[in-house]
TITITI-835654 format. One line per field, with one value per residue (C-alpha): residue number from 1; residue in three letters; x, y, z. Coordinates in steps of 0.02 Angstrom, whole numbers, plus 50000, padded with zeros to 5 digits. Example, Ala and Ser with C-alpha at 12.3 -4.5 7.8 and 13.67 -1.06 7.14 Angstrom:
<atoms>
num	[1  2]
residuo	[ala  ser]
px	[50615  50684]
py	[49775  49947]
pz	[50390  50357]
</atoms>
This chain:
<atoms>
num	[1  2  3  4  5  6  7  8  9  10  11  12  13  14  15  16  17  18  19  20  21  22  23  24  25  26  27  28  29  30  31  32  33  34  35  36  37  38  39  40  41  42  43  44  45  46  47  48  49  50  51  52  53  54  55  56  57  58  59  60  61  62  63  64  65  66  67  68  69  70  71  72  73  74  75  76  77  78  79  80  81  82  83  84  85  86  87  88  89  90  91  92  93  94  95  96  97  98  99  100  101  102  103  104  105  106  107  108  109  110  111  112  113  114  115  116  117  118  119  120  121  122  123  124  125  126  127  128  129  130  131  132  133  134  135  136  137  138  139  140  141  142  143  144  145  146  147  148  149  150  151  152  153  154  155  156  157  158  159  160  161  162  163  164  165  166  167  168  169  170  171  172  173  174  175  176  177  178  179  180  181  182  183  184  185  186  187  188  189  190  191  192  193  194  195  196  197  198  199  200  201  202  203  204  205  206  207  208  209  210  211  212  213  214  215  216  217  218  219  220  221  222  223  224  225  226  227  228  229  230  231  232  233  234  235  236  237  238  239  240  241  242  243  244  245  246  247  248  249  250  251  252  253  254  255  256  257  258  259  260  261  262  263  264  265  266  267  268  269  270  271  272  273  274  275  276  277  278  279  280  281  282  283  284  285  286  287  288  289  290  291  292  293  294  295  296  297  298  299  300  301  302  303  304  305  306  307  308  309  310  311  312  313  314  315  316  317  318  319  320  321  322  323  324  325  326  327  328  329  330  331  332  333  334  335  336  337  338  339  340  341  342  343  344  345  346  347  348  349  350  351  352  353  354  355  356  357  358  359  360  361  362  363  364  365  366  367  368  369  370  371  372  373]
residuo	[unk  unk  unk  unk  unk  unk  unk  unk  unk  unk  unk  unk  unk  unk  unk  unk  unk  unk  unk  unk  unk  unk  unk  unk  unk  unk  unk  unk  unk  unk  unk  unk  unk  unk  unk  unk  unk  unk  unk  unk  unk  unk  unk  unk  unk  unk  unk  unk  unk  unk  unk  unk  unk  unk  unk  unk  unk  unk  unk  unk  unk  unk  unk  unk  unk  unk  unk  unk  unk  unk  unk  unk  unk  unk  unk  unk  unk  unk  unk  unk  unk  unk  unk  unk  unk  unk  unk  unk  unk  unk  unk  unk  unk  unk  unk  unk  unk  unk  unk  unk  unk  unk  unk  unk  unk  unk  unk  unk  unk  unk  unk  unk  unk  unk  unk  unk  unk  unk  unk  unk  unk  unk  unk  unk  unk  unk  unk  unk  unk  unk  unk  unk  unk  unk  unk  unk  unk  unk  unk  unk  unk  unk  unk  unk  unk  unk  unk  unk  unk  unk  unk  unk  unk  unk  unk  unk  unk  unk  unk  unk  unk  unk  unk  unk  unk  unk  unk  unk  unk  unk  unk  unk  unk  unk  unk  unk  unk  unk  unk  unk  unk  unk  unk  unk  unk  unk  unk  unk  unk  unk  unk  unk  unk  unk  unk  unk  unk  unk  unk  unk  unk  unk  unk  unk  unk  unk  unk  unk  unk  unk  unk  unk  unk  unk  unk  unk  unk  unk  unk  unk  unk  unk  unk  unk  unk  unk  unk  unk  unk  unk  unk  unk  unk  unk  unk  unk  unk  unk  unk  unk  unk  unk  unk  unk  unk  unk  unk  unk  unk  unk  unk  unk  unk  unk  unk  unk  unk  unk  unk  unk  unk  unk  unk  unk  unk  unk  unk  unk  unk  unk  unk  unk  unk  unk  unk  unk  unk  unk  unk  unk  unk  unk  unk  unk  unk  unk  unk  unk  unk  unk  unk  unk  unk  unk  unk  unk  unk  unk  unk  unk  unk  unk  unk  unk  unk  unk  unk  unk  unk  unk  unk  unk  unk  unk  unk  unk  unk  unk  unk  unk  unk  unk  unk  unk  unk  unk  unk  unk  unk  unk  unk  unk  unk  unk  unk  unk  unk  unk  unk  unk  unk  unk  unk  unk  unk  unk  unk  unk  unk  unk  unk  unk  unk  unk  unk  unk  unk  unk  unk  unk  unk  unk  unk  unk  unk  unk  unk  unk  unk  unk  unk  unk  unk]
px	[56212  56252  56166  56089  56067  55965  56102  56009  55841  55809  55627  55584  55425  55360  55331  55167  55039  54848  54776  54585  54498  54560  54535  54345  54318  54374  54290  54112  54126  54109  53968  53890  53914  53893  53717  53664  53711  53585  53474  53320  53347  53380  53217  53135  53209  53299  53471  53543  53615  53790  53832  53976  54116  54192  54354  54277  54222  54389  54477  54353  54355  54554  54643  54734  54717  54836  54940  55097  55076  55174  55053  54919  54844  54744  54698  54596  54534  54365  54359  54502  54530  54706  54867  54935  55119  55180  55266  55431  55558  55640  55784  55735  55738  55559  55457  55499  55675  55700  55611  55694  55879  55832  55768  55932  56054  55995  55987  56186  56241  56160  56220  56408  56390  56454  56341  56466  56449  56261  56256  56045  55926  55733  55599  55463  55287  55115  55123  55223  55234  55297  55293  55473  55615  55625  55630  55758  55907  55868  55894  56045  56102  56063  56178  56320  56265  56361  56261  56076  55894  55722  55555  55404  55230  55139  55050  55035  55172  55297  55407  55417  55405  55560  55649  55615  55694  55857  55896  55873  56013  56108  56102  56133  56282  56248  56255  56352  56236  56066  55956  55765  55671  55475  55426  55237  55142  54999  54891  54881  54767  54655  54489  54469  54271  54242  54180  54220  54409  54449  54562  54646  54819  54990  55130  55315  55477  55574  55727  55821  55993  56037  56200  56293  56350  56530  56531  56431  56525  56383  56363  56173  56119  55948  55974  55831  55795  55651  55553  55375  55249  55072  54956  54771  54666  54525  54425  54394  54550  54579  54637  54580  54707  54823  54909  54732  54621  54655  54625  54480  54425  54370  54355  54513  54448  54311  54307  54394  54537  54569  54589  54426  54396  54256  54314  54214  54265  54438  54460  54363  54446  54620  54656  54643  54740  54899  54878  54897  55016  55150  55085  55151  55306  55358  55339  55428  55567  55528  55462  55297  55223  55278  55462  55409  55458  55391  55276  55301  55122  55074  55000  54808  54689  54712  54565  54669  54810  54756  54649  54809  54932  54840  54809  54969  55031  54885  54872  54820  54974  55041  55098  55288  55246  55135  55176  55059  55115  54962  54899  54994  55055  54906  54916  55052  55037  55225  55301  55208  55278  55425  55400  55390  55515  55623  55556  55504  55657  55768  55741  55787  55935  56046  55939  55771  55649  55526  55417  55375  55229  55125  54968  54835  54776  54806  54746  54932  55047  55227  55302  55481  55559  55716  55849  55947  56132]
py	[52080  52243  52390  52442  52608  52688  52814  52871  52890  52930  52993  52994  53096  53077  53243  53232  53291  53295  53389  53374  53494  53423  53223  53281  53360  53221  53094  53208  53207  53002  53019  53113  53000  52837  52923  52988  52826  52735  52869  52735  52625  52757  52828  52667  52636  52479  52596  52737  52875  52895  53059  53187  53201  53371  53439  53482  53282  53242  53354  53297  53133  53108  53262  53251  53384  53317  53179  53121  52997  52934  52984  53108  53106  52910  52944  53129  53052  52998  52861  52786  52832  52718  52764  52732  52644  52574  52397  52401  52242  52131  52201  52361  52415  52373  52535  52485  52480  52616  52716  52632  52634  52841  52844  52708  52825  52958  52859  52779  52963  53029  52861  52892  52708  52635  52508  52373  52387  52336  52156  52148  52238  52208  52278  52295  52357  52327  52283  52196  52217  52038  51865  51830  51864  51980  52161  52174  52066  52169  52324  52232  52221  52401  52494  52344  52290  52155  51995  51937  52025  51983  52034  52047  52111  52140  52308  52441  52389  52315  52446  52404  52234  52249  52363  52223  52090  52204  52259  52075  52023  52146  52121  51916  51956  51896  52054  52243  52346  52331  52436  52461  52496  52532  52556  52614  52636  52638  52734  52562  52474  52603  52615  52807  52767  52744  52896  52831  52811  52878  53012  52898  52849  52916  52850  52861  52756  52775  52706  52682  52613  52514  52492  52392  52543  52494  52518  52669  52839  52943  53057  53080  52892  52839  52701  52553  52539  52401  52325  52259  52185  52114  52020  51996  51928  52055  52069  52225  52283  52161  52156  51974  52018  51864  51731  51614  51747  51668  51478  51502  51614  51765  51938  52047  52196  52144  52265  52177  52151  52320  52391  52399  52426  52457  52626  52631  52456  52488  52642  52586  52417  52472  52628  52561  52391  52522  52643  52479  52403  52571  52611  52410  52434  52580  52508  52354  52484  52558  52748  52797  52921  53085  53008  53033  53183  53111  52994  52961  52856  52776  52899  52853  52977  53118  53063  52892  52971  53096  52978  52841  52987  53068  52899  52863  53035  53082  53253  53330  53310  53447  53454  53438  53289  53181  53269  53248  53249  53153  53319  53332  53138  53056  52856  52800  52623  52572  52721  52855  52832  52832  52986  53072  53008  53077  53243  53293  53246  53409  53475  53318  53310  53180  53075  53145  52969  52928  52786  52727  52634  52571  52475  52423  52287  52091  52180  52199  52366  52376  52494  52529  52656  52750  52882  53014  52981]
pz	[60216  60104  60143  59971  59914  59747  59671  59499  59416  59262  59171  58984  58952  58758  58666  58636  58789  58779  58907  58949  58821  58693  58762  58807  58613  58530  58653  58631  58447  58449  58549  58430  58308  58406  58449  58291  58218  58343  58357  58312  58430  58559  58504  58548  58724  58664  58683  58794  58713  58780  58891  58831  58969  59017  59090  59244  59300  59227  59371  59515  59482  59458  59491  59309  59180  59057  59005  58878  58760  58630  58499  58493  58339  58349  58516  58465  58305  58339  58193  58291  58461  58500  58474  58303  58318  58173  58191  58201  58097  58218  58166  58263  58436  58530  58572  58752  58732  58662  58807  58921  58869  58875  59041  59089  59033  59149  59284  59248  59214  59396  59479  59391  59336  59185  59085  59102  59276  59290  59321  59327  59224  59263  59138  59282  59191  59174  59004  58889  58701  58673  58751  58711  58689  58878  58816  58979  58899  58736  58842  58920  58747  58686  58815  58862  59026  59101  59198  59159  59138  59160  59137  59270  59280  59437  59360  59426  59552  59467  59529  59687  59665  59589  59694  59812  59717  59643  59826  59880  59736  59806  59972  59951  59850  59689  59607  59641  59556  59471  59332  59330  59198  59194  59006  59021  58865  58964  58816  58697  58846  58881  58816  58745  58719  58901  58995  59159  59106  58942  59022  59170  59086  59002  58940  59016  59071  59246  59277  59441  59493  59640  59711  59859  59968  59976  59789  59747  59717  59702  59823  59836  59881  59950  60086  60089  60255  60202  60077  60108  59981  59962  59866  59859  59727  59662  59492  59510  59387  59250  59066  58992  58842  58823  58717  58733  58652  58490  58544  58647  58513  58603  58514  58525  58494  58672  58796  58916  58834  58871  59054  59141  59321  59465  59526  59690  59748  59709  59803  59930  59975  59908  60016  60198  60113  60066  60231  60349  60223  60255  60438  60481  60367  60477  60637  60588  60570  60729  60613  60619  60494  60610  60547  60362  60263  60101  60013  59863  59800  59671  59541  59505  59572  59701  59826  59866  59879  60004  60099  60121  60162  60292  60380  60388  60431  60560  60494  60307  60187  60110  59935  60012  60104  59967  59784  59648  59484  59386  59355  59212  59177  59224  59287  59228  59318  59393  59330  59445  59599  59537  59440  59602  59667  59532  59515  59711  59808  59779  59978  60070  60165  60263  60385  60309  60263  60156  60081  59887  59875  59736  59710  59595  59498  59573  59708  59729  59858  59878  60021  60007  60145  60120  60205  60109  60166]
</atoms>
């Protein structure tokens, strides 16, 4: 079997960033209206008058104080509150292409990789802006990849799910050298009139390239030592938006075609799932968390993170050891571990390990441990 190694990663960030005070004013200012506009009703008790949300629960709650979307100027008007993207001809590259082929070409340019050298390109994200055709084999098309793409879902940790299955290809021989994409528009899901998550997602792409070892010429390379995932069925994330909407004629525009989520449960039941999901990938290995000089988690809220890191290190983490960046990106979904990965890995050195996990909706964690050569 080939040892596999990741070689490149790429990020594309979108220009425009909203940080909290300016998410909370316009989110306030529809209260205001939603309430004046009921005011009778909440006069009578038939109807609670919404609360205004602040910067301040924003932070405690999540840890994130701003985020990048693609655009600004939907989401902060309070008539609308969604981003406003117009549709694009068939003729033109996807949204998601086109943030992926940017993010790509970092990664092939760190990996020193040609296009015509990739052989597989996954589009790994938690949502998809078409059924068909896959949005992989049009990136595949848009920078002259060689081989076969595909698209998968598995939310929030698609990412690792396919890191799994590229280093897999790899490893079996069917393929050389692989390309991962993870497209998140993360902003055209969430529900911007919801004061328990109105300020939880961003928008950004990751990219990654994996290479048999025997092949790659790069000299910073990222060995994976092991790849574990798991599933588990859970309600408590869900998005009901889907191809049957229209035949089992269901509103579109319902809130639960949008992402909704019980908070509590999910952090509750989720953490210990992901601490015992790295803490038995590691001794499978024969590591245990005193052999970890990073984690790099899924991006969602601060709390988990902290709470999963310090039970599998033993000890606090520092912000070395388990770096945060939804402060300023917020969740977004597959791409934040990977996020950190690509920005917090400057100060490892030869021999030095660490772990990328994700998790979220399905319920659904994927722990994948690697060693700077």
């Amino acid at each position: 079997m080939a040892n596999v190694v990741i070689t490149g990663t790429g990020l594309y960030t979108p220009e425009n960033a909203i940080d909290n005070a300016a998410l909370v004013a316009a989110f306030n200012a529809w209260v205001d209206q939603h309430n004046t506009q009921h005011a009778n009703a909440i006069a009578r008790g038939e109807q609670e008058a919404l609360a205004y949300s602040s910067s301040e629960f924003i932070e405690k709650a999540s840890g994130i104080k701003s985020r990048y979307v693609l655009d600004a100027d939907g989401i902060l008007d309070p008539q609308r509150m969604r981003p406003k993207l117009p549709q694009r001809r068939n003729d033109e590259p996807s949204i998601q292409c086109e943030m992926a082929t940017q993010a790509a070409r970092q990664a092939l340019s760190a990996a020193e990789v040609d296009a015509a050298d990739i052989e597989l390109v996954i589009v790994a994200c938690s949502n998809l802006e078409r059924a068909y055709p896959a949005v992989a084999v049009e990136v595949q098309q848009a920078l002259g990849t060689s081989g076969y793409g595909f698209d998968m879902n598995v939310a929030c940790s698609s990412a690792t799910f396919a890191l799994e299955t590229a280093a897999n290809a790899i490893a079996a021989g069917s393929v050389k050298r692989a390309l991962i994409v993870n497209p998140e528009i993360c902003s055209a899901h969430l529900n911007f009139r919801d004061r328990d998550s109105h300020f939880i997602f961003g928008d950004a792409c990751t990219a990654m390239v994996l290479e048999n070892d025997d092949v790659a010429v790069a000299r910073e390379r990222y060995e994976i030592l092991g790849t574990r995932l798991v599933t588990k069925f859970s309600n408590a994330i869900r998005n009901n938006a889907g191809f049957l909407n229209r035949v089992t004629d269901s509103d579109p525009q319902a809130l639960d075609k949008l992402f909704v989520q019980e908070g509590r449960r999910v952090f509750k039941e989720v953490c210990p799932m992901v601490a015992k999901l790295i803490t038995d990938h590691l001794a499978s290995l024969e590591l245990s968390g005193a052999d970890l000089t990073r984690m790099w988690l899924h991006q969602a809220n601060r709390h988990m993170n902290d709470l999963i890191a310090r039970k599998v290190l033993g000890v606090e983490p520092s912000e070395t050891q388990a770096p945060i960046i939804l402060d300023r990106y917020a969740n977004t979904s597959s791409a934040g571990s990977i996020i950190a990965f690509h920005l917090h890995r400057e100060a490892l050195t030869d021999g030095d390990i660490g772990v990328i996990c994700s998790f979220g909706a399905g319920y659904s964690a994927g722990s994948v441990v690697v060693r700077r050569q």
